[in-house]
Structure formats: C-alpha cells, structure tokens
C-alpha positions, -999 to 999 in steps of 0.1 A, spaced: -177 -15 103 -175 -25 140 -162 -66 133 -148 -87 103 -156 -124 103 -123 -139 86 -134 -172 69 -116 -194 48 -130 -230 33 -108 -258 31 -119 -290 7 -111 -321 22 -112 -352 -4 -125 -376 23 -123 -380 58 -93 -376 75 -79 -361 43 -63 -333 58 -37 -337 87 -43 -320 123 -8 -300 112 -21 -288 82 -56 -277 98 -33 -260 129 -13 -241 95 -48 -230 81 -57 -216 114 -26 -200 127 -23 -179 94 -61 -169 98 -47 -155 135 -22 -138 121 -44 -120 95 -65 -110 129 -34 -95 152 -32 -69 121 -70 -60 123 -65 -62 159 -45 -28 163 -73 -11 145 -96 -20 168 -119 -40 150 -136 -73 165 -123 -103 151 -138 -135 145 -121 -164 127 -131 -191 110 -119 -222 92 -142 -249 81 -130 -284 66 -156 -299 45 -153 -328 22 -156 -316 -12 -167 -283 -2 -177 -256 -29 -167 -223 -15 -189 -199 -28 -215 -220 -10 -195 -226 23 -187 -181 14 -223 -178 15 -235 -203 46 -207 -186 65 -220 -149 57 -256 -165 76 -241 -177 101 -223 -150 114 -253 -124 103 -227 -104 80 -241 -74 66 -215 -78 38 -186 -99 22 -154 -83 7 -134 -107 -17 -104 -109 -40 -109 -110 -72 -82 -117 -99 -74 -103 -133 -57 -114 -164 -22 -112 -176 -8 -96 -209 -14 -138 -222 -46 -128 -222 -52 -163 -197 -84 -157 -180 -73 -155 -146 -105 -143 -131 -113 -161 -96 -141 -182 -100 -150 -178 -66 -155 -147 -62 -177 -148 -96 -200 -181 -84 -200 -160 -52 -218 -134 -70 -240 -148 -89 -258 -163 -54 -253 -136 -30 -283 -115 -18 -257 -94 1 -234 -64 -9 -204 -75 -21 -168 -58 -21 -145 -67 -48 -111 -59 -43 -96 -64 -81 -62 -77 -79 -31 -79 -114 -12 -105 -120 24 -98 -130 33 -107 -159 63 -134 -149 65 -168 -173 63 -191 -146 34 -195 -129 46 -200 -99 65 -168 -101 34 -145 -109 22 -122 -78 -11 -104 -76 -14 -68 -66 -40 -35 -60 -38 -9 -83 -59 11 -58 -60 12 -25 -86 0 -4 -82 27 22 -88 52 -5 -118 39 -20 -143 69 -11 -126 93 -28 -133 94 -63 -167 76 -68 -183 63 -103 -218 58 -101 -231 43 -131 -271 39 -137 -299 26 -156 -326 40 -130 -335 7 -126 -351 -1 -89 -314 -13 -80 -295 14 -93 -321 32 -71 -311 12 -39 -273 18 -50 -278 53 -48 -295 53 -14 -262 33 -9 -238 58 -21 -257 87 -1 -249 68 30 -212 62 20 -196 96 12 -176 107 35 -154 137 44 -128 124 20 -149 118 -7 -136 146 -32 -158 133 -65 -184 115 -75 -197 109 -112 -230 99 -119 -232 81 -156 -258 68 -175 -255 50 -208 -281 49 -237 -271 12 -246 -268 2 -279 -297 -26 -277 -323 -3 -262 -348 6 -287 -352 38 -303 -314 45 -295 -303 49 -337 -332 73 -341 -316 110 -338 -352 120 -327 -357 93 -299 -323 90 -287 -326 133 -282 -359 123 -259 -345 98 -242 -310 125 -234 -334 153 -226 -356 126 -203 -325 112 -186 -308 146 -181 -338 152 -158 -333 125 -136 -290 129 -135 -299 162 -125 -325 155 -95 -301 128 -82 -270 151 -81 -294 173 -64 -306 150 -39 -261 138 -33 -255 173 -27 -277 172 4 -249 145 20 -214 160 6 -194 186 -2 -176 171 -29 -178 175 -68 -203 162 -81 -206 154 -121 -230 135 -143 -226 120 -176 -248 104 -208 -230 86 -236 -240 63 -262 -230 27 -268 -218 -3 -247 -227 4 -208 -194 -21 -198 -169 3 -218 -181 35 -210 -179 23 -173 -144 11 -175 -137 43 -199 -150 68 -172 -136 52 -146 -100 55 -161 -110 95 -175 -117 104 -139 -93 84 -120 -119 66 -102 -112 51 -69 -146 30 -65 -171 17 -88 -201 12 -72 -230 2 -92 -260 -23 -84 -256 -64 -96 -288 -64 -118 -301 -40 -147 -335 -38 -162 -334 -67 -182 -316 -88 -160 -331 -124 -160 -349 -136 -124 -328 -165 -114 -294 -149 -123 -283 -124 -90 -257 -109 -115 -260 -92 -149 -240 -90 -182 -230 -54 -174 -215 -59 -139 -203 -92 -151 -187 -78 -172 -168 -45 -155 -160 -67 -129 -142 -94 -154 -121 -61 -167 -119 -34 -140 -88 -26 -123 -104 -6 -88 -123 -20 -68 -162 -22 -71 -188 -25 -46 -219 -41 -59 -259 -38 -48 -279 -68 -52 -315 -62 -64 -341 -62 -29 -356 -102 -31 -383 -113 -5 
C-alpha cells in the first residue's frame, strides 16, 4: 500500500445546512488523521464531501471510483453484553454493493449504561493481521480468487495459516454416513493440493480442517481455537443469490467476529 485516500461523508439536510465552521471542523480532524500516516510515509489524500441527504455507503463507494482505490478498509461495530445490535450499518450497506475488497476492522463496545459513555475498541491489532490466518472455503470460484489472494498476502511474519472447510448442514447428502465420508475423502483432496500450492509462498504452518455443521460457527469457532489474527474469506458462496454482493455466511461472521476480516468479492463483468 503506497497511498490512503481518507474520506468521510457529511449529510447536509438542505442547503446551507451546515456552517463554514463546522465544515473547517470536519476537515481539520481529517488533517490530523493524515500528519499520523504522514510519518509512515504513506501518500495522503483527503477528502470531505457535504451532500444533502447523502447515503454513505453510496458517497463510500463513488469516492472509492473516484480516487481509483484498489480497496476500502472500514470500522465495523459490535454488540454489547445488552445484546443491542450495534453493528454499523454502513459498513454492512457498504458491503452488500462493493465490487472491491473490503477490510473490516471489527470494533467492541464497552459495556457502560450510558450511551454516551460507551467506547469502541480492537481486540486485535491491525498491524498484526498476517500472522495467524483463517482461510475458510467452499471451493467456490471466489474462495478460489481469495486464495490467489491469500498467496499474495503472506508475509515473513505470517506464522499460521488454517485452511477450513465446512460440510454445511443444508448441503445434500451431508446426514448420509456414506455420502458425507465421499464428500470428506473428495474435499481432503483439494485441502491438501491448496496447502501444497501455499507452501510454495511461506514458510509458515500451514493446517487444514473439515467439520460438519453451520459454516458461520465453525468459522468463529476456529478462529477463537487458533487464535486467529485475520479472517479472510470471499463475500459470496455457491448459492449466493446474483444481485446480493454479500452472502448469509460472511454476513453473518462479520455480524459476530471479533478480528478483523478481509473479504473477496466474487469477479463481475
């Protein structure tokens, strides 16, 4: 990554809505998120836009064009111990429309009565991210992008990396002993041939898993057995529906993961 594009999208209830003040406030705290990249010698670009009644996944997404991103990396929230449903809306919507990667950096919420008083946090951190990898699969055609992905991401610190692949409970066959031992033996193969082909591009450990029941658990599950740093996992299965970008299972392990989670979108024309 050679330059961040740091973009915020202000909604403006009509015109003149929002005071020249309040519109130097937006963009002097945007500067002073740029001074820190800055000393890491990154370019910085910064953007504000004031639209009236702007949706910002939308305004996320024209941005990301714009500026020719190759990717967007976004907050996302959790829930609190209340069990209130927390998760930013944004950075859902977002998903559902992007045709770019997308970098989810899964925030908590404390657990403070007040509202006001609650402050989010990383469980993980970012800079750590490569170290522990989950890759979880249905060897759909994205989870076979996502793995081209992940061969080009390991780096020196990567230390781990396991591959897992779920026989879901829907699939058909699974609650026959005899089909579900095909389907192991079949998928075996193939966990096999890609830890084979990963071992080309690291040194580190390298794992792979099959187990039996609902994909989203067995993600979050593995992810907490191995002390995963980074999910990273394509935004469609095989049954995903055409007009949705996002499906149930990665809905789903985003709404309840803790680390963050780079996701793949499916290749469109």
């Amino acid at each position: 990554t050679r330059k961040f594009t740091l973009f915020t999208s202000v909604s403006v209830p009509y015109p003149g809505g929002v005071s020249e003040s309040s519109e130097q406030q937006y963009r002097d705290r945007m500067e002073e998120y740029a001074q820190k990249l800055n000393s890491a010698d990154f370019e910085i670009d910064t953007e504000v836009r004031f639209n009236i009644n702007a949706y910002a996944p939308t305004e996320i997404l024209n941005a990301a064009e714009d500026h020719g991103a190759d990717y967007i990396i976004i907050a996302n929230r959790g829930h609190s111990k209340y069990r209130e449903l927390l998760l930013g809306s944004t950075a859902t919507e977002l998903l559902q429309r992007c045709s770019l990667p997308v970098y989810l950096i899964n925030l908590t919420v404390s657990d403070d009565e007040k509202l006001e008083d609650r402050s989010y946090r990383c469980i993980k951190a970012c800079k750590d991210s490569l170290q522990r990898i989950l890759y979880p699969t249905d060897f759909s055609d994205t989870a076979n992008r996502t793995f081209d992905v992940l061969c080009d991401l390991v780096a020196e610190q990567t230390q781990q990396i396991s591959l897992l692949h779920v026989q879901a409970s829907g699939r058909k066959g699974v609650d026959d002993p005899d089909q579900l031992e095909k389907f192991n033996r079949e998928d075996s193969v193939q966990l096999k041939e890609l830890k084979e082909r990963l071992a080309e591009f690291t040194s580190a450990t390298i794992e792979w898993r099959i187990q039996q029941g609902s994909p989203t658990q067995h993600i979050l599950d593995t992810a907490d057995d191995m002390d995963a740093s980074m999910i990273l996992m394509g935004s469609q299965g095989r049954g995903y529906v055409s007009d949705l970008f996002i499906g149930g299972v990665s809905l789903q392990v985003i709404r309840k993961a803790h680390i963050p989670i780079l996701t793949i979108p499916a290749q469109r024309e």
